[in-house]
N, C-alpha and C positions, 0 to 999 in steps of 0.2 A: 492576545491573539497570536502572538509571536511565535509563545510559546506553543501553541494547539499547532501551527504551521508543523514545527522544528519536532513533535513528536508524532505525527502523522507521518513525516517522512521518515524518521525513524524507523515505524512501523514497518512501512513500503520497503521500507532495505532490508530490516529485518528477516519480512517473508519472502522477499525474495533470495536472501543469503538462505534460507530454509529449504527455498525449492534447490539451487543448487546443492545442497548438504543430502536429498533425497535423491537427486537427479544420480551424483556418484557415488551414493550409500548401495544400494541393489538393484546393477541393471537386469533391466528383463525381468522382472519382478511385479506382477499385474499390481500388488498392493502400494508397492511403492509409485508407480505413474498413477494412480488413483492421490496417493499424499501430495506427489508435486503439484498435482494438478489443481486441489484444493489451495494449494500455499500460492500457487501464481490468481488464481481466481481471488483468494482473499488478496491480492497486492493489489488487482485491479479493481476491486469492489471499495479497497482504501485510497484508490486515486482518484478513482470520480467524487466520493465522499468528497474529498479532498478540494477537487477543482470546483464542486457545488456552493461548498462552502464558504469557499472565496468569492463565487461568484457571487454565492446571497449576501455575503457581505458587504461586499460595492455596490451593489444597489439597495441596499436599505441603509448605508451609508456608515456600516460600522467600523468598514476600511477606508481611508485615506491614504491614498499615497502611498511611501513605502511601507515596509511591514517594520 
């Protein structure tokens, strides 16, 4: 489960490091605020994932304690 934590977050930096890489690739560019806008939308779609899945965890008891 460690591991699923440690590349979820990955992921999250990932897309975020993406939206920033669009944000100063072309400003003022309709195409590009359409790209960042999906790359921050996909980071927060991977954090709820994210907090869901810890949460299902704890309570159907596949987490204990630390990770």
């Amino acid at each position: 489960m460690r591991l699923v934590v440690i590349v979820f977050l990955l992921l999250i930096v990932a897309s975020l490091g993406s939206a920033l890489m669009f944000l100063f690739k072309d400003r003022g560019d309709p195409e590009v605020s359409r790209r960042m806008a999906k790359a921050l939308a996909l980071r927060v779609g991977l954090s709820i994932a994210l907090f869901l899945m810890l949460m299902g965890g704890y309570y159907f008891g596949l987490l204990t304690g630390r990770l």
